[in-house]
DRENRO-253682 format. One record per residue (C-alpha): z, x, y. Coordinates in steps of 0.25 Angstrom, whole numbers, padded with zeros to 4 digits, always signed. Example, Ala and Ser with C-alpha at 12.3 -4.5 7.8 and 13.67 -1.06 7.14 Angstrom:
// DRENRO-253682
+0031+0049-0018 +0029+0055-0004 
// end
This chain:
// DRENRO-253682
-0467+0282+0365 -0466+0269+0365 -0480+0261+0370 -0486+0249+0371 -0491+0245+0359 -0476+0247+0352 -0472+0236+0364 -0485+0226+0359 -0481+0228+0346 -0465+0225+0347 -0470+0211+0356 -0480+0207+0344 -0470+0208+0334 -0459+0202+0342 -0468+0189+0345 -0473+0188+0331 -0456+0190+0326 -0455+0177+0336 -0468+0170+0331 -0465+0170+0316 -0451+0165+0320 -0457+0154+0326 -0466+0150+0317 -0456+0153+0305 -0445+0143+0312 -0456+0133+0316 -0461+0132+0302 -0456+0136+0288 -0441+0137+0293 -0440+0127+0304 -0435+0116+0294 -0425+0126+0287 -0419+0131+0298 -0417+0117+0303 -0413+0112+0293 -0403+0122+0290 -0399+0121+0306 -0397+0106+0306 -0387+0107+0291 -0380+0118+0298 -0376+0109+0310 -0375+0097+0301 -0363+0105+0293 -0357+0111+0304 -0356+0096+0311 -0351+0092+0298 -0341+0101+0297 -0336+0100+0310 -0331+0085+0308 -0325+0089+0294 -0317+0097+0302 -0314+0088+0313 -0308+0077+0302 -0301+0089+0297 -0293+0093+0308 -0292+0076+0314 -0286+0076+0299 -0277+0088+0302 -0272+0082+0315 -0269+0068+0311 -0260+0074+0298 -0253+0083+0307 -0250+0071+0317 -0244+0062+0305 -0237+0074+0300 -0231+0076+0313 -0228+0062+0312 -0223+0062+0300 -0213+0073+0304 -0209+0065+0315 -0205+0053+0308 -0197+0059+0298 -0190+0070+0308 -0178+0060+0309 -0176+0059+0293 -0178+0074+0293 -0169+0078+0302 -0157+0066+0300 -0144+0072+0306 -0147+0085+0305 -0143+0090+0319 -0131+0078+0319 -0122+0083+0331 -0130+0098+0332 -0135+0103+0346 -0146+0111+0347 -0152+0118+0360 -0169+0119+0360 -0174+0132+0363 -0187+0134+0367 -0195+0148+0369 -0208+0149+0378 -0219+0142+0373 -0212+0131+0367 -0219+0117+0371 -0207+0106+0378 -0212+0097+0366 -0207+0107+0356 -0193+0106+0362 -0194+0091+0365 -0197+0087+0348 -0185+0098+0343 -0176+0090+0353 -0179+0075+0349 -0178+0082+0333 -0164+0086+0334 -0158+0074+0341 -0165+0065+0330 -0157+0076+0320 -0144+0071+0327 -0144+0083+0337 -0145+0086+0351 -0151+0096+0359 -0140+0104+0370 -0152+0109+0378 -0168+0115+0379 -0168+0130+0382 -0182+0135+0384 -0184+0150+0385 -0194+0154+0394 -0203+0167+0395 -0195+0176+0402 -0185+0177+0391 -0194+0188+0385 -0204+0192+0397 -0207+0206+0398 -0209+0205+0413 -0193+0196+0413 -0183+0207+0409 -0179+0207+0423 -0175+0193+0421 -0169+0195+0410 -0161+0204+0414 -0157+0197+0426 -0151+0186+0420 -0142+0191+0409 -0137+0198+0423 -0133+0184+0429 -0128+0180+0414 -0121+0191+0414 -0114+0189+0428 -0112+0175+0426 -0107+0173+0411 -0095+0180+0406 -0093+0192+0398 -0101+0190+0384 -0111+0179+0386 -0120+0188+0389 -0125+0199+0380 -0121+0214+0384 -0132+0219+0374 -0147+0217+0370 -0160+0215+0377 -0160+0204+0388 -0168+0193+0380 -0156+0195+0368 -0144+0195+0377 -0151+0184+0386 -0154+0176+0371 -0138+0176+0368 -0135+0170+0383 -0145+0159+0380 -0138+0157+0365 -0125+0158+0369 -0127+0146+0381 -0136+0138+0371 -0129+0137+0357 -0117+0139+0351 -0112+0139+0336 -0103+0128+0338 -0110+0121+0348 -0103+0114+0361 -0104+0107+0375 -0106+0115+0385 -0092+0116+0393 -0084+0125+0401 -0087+0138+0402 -0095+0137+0390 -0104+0128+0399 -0103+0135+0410 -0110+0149+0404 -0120+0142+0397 -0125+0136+0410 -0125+0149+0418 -0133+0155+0407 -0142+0146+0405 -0143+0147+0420 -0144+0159+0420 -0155+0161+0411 -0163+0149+0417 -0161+0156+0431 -0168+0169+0424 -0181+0160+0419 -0176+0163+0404 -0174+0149+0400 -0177+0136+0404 -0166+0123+0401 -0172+0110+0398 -0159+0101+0398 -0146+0106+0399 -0138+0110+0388 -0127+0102+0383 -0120+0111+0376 -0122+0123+0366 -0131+0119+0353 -0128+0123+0341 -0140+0124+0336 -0157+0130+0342 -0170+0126+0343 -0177+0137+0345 -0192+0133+0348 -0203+0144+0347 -0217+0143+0353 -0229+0146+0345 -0236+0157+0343 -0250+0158+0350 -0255+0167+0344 -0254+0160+0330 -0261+0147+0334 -0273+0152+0339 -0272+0144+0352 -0272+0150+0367 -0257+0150+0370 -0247+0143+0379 -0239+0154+0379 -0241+0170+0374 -0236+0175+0361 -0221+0179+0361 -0221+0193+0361 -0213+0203+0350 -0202+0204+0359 -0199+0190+0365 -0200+0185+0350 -0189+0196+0347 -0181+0189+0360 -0185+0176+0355 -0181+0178+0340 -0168+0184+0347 -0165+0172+0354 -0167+0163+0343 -0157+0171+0336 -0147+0172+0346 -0147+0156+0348 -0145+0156+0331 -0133+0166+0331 -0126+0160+0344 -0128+0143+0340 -0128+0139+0325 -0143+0137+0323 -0157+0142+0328 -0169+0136+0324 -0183+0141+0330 -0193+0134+0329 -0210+0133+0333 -0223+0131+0330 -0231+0137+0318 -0237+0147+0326 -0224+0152+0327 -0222+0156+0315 -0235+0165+0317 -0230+0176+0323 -0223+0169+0332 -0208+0167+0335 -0204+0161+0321 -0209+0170+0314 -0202+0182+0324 -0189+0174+0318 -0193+0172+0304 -0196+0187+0303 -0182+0191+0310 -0176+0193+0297 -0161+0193+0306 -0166+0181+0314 -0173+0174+0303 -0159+0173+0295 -0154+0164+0306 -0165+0156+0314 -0173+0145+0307 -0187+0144+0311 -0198+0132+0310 -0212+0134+0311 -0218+0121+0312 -0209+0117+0325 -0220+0111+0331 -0221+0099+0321 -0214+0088+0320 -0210+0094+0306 -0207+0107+0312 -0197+0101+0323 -0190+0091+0311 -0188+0106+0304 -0182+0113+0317 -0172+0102+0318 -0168+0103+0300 -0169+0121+0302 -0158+0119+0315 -0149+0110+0306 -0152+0120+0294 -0146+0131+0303 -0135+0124+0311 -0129+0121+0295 -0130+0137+0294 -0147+0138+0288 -0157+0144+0291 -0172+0144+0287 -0187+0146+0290 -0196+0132+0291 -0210+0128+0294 -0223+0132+0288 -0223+0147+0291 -0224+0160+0282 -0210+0163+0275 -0203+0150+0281 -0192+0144+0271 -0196+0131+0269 -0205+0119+0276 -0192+0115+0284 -0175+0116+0280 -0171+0108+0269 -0169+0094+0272 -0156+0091+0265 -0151+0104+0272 -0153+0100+0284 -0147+0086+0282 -0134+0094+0277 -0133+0100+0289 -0132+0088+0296 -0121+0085+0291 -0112+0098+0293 -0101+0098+0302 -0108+0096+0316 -0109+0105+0326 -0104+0120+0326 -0106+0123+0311 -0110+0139+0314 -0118+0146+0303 -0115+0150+0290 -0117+0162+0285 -0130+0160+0278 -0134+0160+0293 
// end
């Protein structure tokens, strides 16, 4: 049984624990333990302003290499997209900036951009089948026979409706009936909440930017946006695929992180896919967007390749002399070749 003299024992020891700490740490150690303390935080202050002009370095390089790229983007790019149209495609996620610089790129590579689709979330909801499913009804009952899919799921067969009144292999003005069709699709699919238009389009391009958002879950940052999920990549890296076999050219494009598991890598590892989409993963840059704009000309002359920084990518950007090559072939309409 436990009595008192085992409590007055455990209290002596206990202040006589406390007393020799106090007397050890105002006497013998007192100057170590400062001394080490006040080294410790020296060093630590230290090694915080190292870092400091570390990363103001790191910034101010990137700015001048942004720069840089910016300055040169015209010598880059020369003619390259002489007499080509291209239609911007944007997927949720995607900032307006990103669009904006990809637009200014190909009219300084001799260009012009028919129209900005942006795709909106609803393409791929879960909770949107509904809708879906609604709109290739009116699409259906207001475009004649064929221009809608009779097969596959509704995010493919609503991804060949938005190819097929987007880009064509030849390229043309919208007119006619051709016009006509294109309009109530786009109509259509706009009325469902699938897509958004920013500008009219002026006709069918022959050629895609297919812009890709980042990958939040690869930067480490909260995200704007969730992560794309398995599926709506799948419908995602279809779609890219359809606007590539229906116009003469897809190129998709995106930030680093997208090449992190995100949707450039769901293409480059497509093997089908891979074959005839072009990806860049540095389409956040001013070299990234210079590259987008040489990778479309690469593919409207009948290439095809992998560019950026990421694993397994084919080179930092297309050939230069290839690019100006392309330039130069016989306008609009060229097709692909069978290397495609």
């Amino acid at each position: 049984m436990i009595d008192f003299r085992y409590h007055l024992v455990s209290l002596i020891s206990v202040f006589l624990a406390l007393a020799v700490g106090i007397v050890l740490g105002a006497g013998p150690l007192q100057n170590s333990i400062g001394s080490t303390l006040t080294e410790q935080v020296n060093q630590l202050r230290t090694d915080k302003e190292d870092l400091r002009t570390q990363l103001s370095t790191a910034n101010t390089a990137v700015t001048h290499r942004d720069q840089f790229a910016e300055a040169i983007t015209p010598a880059l790019v020369g003619s390259s997209l002489s007499g080509r149209t291209v239609a911007i495609v944007t997927l949720p996620g995607v900032e307006d900036d990103a669009a904006d610089a990809l637009k200014d790129a190909v009219a300084t590579a001799g260009g012009s951009v028919t129209g900005r689709i942006k795709i909106t979330d609803n393409w791929t909801a879960a909770d949107k089948e509904a809708d879906r499913t609604g709109a290739l009804s009116n699409l259906t009952k207001d475009l004649p026979g064929g221009y809608v899919p009779a097969d596959g799921t509704s995010p493919e067969r609503l991804a060949q409706v938005l190819a097929t009144s987007v880009v064509s292999s030849v390229g043309t003005t919208l007119s006619g009936a051709g016009s006509t069709d294109a309009a109530t699709a786009l109509k259509d699919l706009s009325t469902a909440g699938l897509i958004n238009v920013d500008d009219k389009l002026s006709g069918l391009a022959t050629g895609v930017l297919f812009v890709v958002p980042a990958n939040p879950e690869a930067t480490g940052q909260a995200p704007a946006t969730p992560a794309v999920s398995a599926d709506a990549a799948a419908d995602y890296v279809n779609l890219a695929a359809k606007l590539d076999a229906t116009g003469s050219g897809t190129v998709a494009t995106g930030p680093a992180s997208a090449a992190s598991d995100g949707l450039i890598s769901s293409i480059r590892d497509d093997d089908t896919v891979s074959k005839d989409v072009s990806t860049v993963d540095d389409g956040s840059t001013a070299m990234g967007v210079a590259t987008a704009v040489l990778a479309l000309s690469e593919q409207l002359a009948g290439g095809n390749g992998s560019y950026g920084f990421g694993s397994g990518v084919d080179a930092i950007m297309p050939p230069i002399a290839a690019s100006s090559a392309a330039s130069t072939s016989t306008g609009t309409g060229t097709g692909k070749t069978d290397s495609k």
